[in-house]
Phi, psi and omega in degrees: 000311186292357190245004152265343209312134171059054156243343191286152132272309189225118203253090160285124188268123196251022170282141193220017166278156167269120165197131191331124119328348168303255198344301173295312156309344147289337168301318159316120179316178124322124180048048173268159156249139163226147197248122166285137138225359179266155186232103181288148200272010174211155170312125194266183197249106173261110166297118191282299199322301186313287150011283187280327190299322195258038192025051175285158156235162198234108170245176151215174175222141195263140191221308172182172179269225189282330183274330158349286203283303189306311190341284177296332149325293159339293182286349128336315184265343189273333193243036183034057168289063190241168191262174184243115209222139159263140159246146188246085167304130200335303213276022180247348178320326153311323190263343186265347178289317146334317166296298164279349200267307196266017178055021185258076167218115154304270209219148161006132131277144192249094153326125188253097159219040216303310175268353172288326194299154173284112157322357191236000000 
């Protein structure tokens, strides 16, 4: 991550988890974006100064909450609908940016990080 840092124009973020923001505003060029579109069911923590020093914007788009998505999923699952996605793990995350830099993409890549978050 520190060796992308100010490589993004744009981050859309689909975490609908409580989970930090720094780490994606630090990924952002300058007068970069990141797009809410996942809705965590409690307020996450915005570090403004990154913000203002590095002319970012923080937006969002309401595309639906949580029953909006189980909905599609559900109806997604009914008509054996599934996406085609690599999950990645952090520590592959370097190879995988790498990867998108060379077009060496198939399918969706998914940060997997499921065992990384801090439990407490």
């Amino acid at each position: 991550m520190q060796g992308a840092a100010g490589s993004l124009d744009g981050i859309i973020n689909t975490v609908s988890a409580i989970h930090p923001l720094l780490p994606l505003i630090n990924l952002l060029k300058t007068h970069g974006k990141l797009v809410m579109v996942g809705a965590p069911k409690k307020p996450l923590e915005l570090p403004v100064f990154p913000l203002l020093l590095g002319r970012k914007l923080v937006a969002g788009s309401a595309i639906g909450g949580m029953k909006e998505t189980q909905e599609t999923v559900d109806s997604a699952a009914k008509h054996n609908i599934t996406p085609d996605v690599e999950v990645v793990p952090m520590d592959y995350v370097n190879t995988t940016l790498e990867r998108l830099l060379k077009s060496d993409v198939k399918y969706r890549f998914v940060l997997g990080i499921g065992n990384t978050l801090n439990k407490s």
